[in-house]
C-alpha positions, 0 to 999 in steps of 0.5 A: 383588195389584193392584186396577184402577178402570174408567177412562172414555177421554175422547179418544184422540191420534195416539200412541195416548194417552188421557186417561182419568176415573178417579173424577174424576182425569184422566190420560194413559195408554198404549193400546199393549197393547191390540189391539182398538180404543178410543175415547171413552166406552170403559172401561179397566183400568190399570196403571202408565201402561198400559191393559191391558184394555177392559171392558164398559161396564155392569160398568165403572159396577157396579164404581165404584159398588161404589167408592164406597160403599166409600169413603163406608163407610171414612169411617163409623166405624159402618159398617165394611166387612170384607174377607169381605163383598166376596166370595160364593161366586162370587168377588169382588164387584168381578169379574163374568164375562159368562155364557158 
């Protein structure tokens, strides 16, 4: 299973190479698989160098909130998170389908 963290594109190159903000790390990647366009300020999934999808702007900030308090609560012995508590019965919490 791979588990992808929304990415901030910062600037796009004439190869199709963003720079992406990955929870402060930057790094290069590939926009050749996606068809729709991206630009700065874009969010994307990646993964192994490739951007494989451009996601919503308001689950992209949801999901690297829920990040966050995940890390900050794997550093409190007191505060463990369990795998059962990141899931309802929707699904993962980290994935919210747009309502159709």
């Amino acid at each position: 299973m791979c588990l992808a963290i929304p990415s901030k594109v910062l600037n796009v190159d004439e190869n199709n190479i963003a720079e992406v903000d990955t929870l402060g790390v930057k790094r290069k990647v590939s926009l050749d698989l996606i068809q729709e366009e991206i630009k700065p300020g874009d969010y994307v999934l990646i993964h192994v160098g490739y951007a494989m999808s451009k996601i919503d702007e308001k689950y992209a900030l949801e999901s690297i909130e829920v990040y966050k308090q995940l890390a900050q609560a794997a550093m409190e012995d007191e505060n463990p998170i369990a795998p059962e508590d990141l899931v309802n019965e929707e699904g993962p919490l980290l994935y919210k389908p747009e309502n159709k």
